[in-house]
C-alpha positions in Angstrom: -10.3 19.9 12.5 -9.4 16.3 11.9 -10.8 14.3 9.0 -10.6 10.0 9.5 -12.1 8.0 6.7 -14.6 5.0 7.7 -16.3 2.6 5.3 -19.9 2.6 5.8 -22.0 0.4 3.9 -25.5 1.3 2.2 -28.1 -1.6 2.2 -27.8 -3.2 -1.7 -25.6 -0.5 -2.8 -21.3 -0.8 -3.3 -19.1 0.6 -0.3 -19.1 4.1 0.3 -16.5 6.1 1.7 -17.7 9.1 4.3 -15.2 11.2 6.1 -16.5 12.1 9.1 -15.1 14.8 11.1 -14.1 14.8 14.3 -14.0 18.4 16.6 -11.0 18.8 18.9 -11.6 19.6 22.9 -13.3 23.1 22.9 -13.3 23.4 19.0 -17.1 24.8 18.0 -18.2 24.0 14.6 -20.3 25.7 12.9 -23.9 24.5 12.1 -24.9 23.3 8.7 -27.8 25.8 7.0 -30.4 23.1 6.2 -30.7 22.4 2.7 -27.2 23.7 1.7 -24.5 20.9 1.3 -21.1 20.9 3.1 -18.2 22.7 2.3 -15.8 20.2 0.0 -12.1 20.0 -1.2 -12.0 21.7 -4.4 -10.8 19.9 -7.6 -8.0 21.9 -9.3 -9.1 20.8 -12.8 -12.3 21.3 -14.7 -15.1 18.5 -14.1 -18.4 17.0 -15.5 -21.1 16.3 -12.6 -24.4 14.1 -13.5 -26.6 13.3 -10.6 -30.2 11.7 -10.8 -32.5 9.9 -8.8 -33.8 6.6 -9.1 -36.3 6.2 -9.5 -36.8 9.8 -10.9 -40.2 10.2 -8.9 -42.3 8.5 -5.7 -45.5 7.7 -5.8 -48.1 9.2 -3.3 -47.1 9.4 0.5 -43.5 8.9 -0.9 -40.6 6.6 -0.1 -37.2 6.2 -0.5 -34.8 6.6 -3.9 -31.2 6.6 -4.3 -29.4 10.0 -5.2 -26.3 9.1 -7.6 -23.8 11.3 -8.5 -21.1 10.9 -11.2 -17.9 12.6 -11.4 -15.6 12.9 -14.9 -12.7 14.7 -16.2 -13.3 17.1 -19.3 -12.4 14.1 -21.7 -14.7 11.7 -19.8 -12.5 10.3 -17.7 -14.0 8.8 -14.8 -12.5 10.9 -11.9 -12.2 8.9 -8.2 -11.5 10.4 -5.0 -14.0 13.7 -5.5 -15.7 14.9 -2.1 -19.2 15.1 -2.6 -21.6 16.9 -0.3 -25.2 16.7 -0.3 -28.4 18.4 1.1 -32.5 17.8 0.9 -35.1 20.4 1.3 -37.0 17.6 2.9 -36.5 14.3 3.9 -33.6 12.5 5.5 -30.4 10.9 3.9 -29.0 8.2 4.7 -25.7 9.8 4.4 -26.5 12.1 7.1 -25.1 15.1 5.0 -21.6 13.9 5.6 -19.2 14.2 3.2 -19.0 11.3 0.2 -16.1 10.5 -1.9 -16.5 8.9 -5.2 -15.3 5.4 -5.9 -12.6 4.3 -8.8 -15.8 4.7 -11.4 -16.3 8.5 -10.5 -19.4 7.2 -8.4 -21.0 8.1 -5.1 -24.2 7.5 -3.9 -26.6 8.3 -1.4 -30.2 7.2 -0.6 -32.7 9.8 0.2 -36.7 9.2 2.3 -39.4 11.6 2.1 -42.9 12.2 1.6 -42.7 15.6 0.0 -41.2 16.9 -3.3 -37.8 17.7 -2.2 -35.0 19.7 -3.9 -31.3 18.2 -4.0 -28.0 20.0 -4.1 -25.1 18.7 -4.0 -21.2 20.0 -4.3 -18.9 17.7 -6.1 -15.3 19.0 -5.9 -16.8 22.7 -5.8 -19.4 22.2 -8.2 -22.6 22.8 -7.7 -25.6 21.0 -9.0 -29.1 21.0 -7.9 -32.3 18.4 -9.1 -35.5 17.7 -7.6 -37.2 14.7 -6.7 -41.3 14.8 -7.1 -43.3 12.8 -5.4 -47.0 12.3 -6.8 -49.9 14.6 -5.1 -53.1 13.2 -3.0 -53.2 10.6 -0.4 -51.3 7.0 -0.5 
């Protein structure tokens, strides 16, 4: 498999990097398991993940927030070039679930729609993390 970085930008949001890959002539890949994240490039040194949402929590009939992720070396040391995976239980991202690499601040982000309380994990260099996202019960 062949890896090719391409900049894609999100709408009011800095430059992302995705690395999109790209199957050779009768190369099968294997299918992603819905809400599991993408197999990343581990880090060889011991790392600090944060990841929110904002907002934290949509209203009724939901809507869209941004997933961040931040990356650091033990130290605090913001840590660029981390491939970052990520995966909804519901919902779409805008990302696509392709893999994200964080930007000279230790940052990636993605943005995520739904109408339904959905559950994020994500793998940052081989770590693991996992969040929800609420949204508010009864009709809009």
């Amino acid at each position: 498999m062949r890896l090719i970085q391409a900049r894609r930008a999100l709408p009011l949001t800095p430059l992302v990097f995705l690395l999109v890959s790209c199957g050779t002539f009768g190369h099968k890949e294997a299918a992603p398991i819905p809400g599991e994240p993408l197999p990343v490039k581990k880090v060889e040194e011991e790392i600090v993940v944060a990841a929110w949402a904002e907002p934290a929590q949509l209203g009724r009939g939901g809507g869209q927030t941004q997933i961040l992720v931040r990356v650091q070396k033990r130290g605090g040391a913001r840590f660029a070039g981390v491939e970052v995976s990520l995966a909804a239980t519901a919902g779409t991202l805008y990302s696509g679930g392709h893999i994200l690499v964080t930007d000279s601040q230790g940052m990636t982000r993605d943005r995520l729609t739904t109408n339904k309380t959905t559950t994020i994990t994500l793998n940052a260099g081989g770590t693991r993390y996992r969040f929800r996202v609420p949204v508010a019960a009864g009709a809009p």
